[in-house]
C-alpha positions, 0 to 999 in steps of 0.5 A: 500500500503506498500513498503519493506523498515523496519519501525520496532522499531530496531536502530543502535548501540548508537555509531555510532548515537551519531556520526551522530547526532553530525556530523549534528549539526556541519555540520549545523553550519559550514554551517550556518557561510558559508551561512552567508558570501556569497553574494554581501557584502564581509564577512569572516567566523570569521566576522559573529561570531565576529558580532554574539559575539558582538550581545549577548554582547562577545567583541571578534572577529573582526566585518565585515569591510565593511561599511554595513556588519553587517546590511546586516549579520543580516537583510538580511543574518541570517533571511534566514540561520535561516528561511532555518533551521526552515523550512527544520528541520519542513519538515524533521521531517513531512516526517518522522512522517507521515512515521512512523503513516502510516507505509508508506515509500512513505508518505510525506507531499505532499501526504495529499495535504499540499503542493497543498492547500497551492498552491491553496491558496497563488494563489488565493491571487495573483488574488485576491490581484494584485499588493498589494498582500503583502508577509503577506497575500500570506502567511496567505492564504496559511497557512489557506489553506493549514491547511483546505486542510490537515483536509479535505483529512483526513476527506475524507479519514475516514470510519467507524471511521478508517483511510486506508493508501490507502484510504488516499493515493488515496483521496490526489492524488485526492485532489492534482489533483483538487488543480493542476486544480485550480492551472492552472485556476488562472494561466490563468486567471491572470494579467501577473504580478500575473502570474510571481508571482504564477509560482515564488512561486510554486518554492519556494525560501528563497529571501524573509525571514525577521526576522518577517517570521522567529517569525511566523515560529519558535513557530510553527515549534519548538512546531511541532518537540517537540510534534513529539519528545513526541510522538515517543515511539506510533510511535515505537508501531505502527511500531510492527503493528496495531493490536499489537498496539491496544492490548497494549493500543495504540488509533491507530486513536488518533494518526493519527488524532494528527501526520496529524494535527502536520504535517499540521501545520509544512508544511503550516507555511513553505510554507507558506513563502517559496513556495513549496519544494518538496523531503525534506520530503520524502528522508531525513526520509530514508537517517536517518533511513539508518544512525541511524536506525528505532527508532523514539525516534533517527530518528525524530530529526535527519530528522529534522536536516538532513532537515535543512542540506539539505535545508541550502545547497540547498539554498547555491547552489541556490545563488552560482551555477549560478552568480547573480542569485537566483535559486529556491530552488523546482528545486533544490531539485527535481533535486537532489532528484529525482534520490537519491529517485529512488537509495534509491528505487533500493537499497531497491529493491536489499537488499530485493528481491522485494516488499511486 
């Protein structure tokens, strides 16, 4: 299955990269101070670098003047800004890695059934576990699920040594339909609490980031974009085609087997402490590759920094739209991803004349 949209090795002019890249770091910080000051505890922008000053030892800068600012900055605030990063930058960059080894512009994370096994996972801790199922063991039972989830639709999905995107593509739908069925059979036979919980988390949402959430995710996530950065240039061999690829010496299967198994362990560590966010790992590679062009060695790091904008707004939309209240971040990315999905689908229709 391939959709007309160019996965080829071209990229924009160094210029207007080094333009977009730079605009995405300042934007995320910017944006990070900003998440940083909302909430009950009233904080100004040049209170959290006066407090970031001060924690790394700069005497500069004014501290938060309310009584509990700075505890709340740094045990409440910045695990979530931080936490926010790490996992949008992690999806981001999963999105366009499986985008890029299948050449596939409708691959995503959830498309291995990452998401649907992590689901399956963290629900059965919450029958199994009641009441004390704690934020730890939710979140290894959807890490470990999650990650065998992953394995087993790539296993499935092999033949004669080979991988077809199709055949993938079709065993996680399936693979995603049975977790969606296991799903529902939790939800129903659950206590009413544990019911709560499951539906909560299928929506995902931030309020629970701690600093010992973020330990766990950050090694993960930081060695999941490094590996992805490192394979880049295979990436851009694939993008010529299978057969070309081989002829210069590419393991076209290797690769695969390498991108689904960095990709199970960015998303699942993610989910794992965040619930389900969906669209990030699917807009945000086409809204790069638009911006700095097809080349994976430029396109892997900004969707993970596009991914990390997109999830620290999304997290500051979710705590300011509605007062006193948390939305979930889930709802408030396919809401907004949805329909940019289908303009970016009309746009490629009409640039291009149909698809192939």
């Amino acid at each position: 299955m391939s959709v007309g949209i160019d996965l080829g090795t071209g990229a924009k002019p160094r210029s207007r990269t080094t333009v977009v890249i730079t605009g995405l770091v300042i934007a995320l910080a910017v944006f990070a101070v900003l998440s940083a000051c909302i909430g009950q505890v009233p904080t100004s922008p040049m209170e959290v670098i006066g407090s970031i000053l001060h924690r790394i030892g700069i005497d500069a800068g004014p501290m938060p003047a309310h009584p509990s600012g700075n505890v709340t900055l740094w045990e409440v605030r910045f695990p979530r800004v931080v936490l926010a990063v790490l996992v949008g930058a992690a999806l981001g960059c999963a999105g366009a890695l499986l985008q890029g080894v299948f050449a596939n512009p409708l691959a995503e994370p959830g498309v291995i059934g990452v998401s649907a096994g992590a689901a399956v996972g963290a629900s059965a801790a919450f029958v199994v576990g009641g009441t004390f199922a704690a934020g730890w063991s939710v979140a290894a039972a959807a890490f470990a699920a999650g990650l065998v989830t992953t394995i087993g639709v790539y296993a499935l999905a092999r033949h004669d040594g080979r991988t077809e995107v199709v055949t993938l593509v079709l065993t996680g739908v399936a693979v995603n339909a049975f977790a969606g069925g296991l799903i529902a059979f939790f939800t129903f036979v659950a206590d009413p609490a544990a019911r709560d919980r499951i539906v909560f988390w299928q929506l995902g949402s931030l309020n629970a980031a701690t600093w010992n959430s973020v330990a766990v995710v950050a090694p993960m996530a930081i060695a999941g974009i490094a590996l992805t950065v490192l394979i880049a240039p295979k990436l851009d061999l694939l993008a010529l085609g299978e057969n070309a690829a081989r002829h210069l010496g590419l393991d076209v299967e290797r690769l695969r087997q390498i991108a689904v198994l960095i990709v199970a362990v960015l998303v699942s560590s993610s989910v794992a402490f965040t619930g389900i966010i969906l669209f990030v790992g699917l807009v945000v590679p086409h809204l790069m590759r638009i911006a700095v062009g097809p080349g994976h060695r430029t396109l892997i790091p900004a969707s993970a920094l596009c991914g990390a904008l997109v999830l620290l707004l999304a997290d500051l939309g979710a705590r300011t739209l509605v007062e006193n209240a948390d939305l979930p971040l889930g709802m408030l990315t396919a809401l907004v991803g949805g329909p940019f999905f289908f303009w970016l689908l009309r746009r490629t229709r009409a640039s291009q004349g149909g698809w192939a």
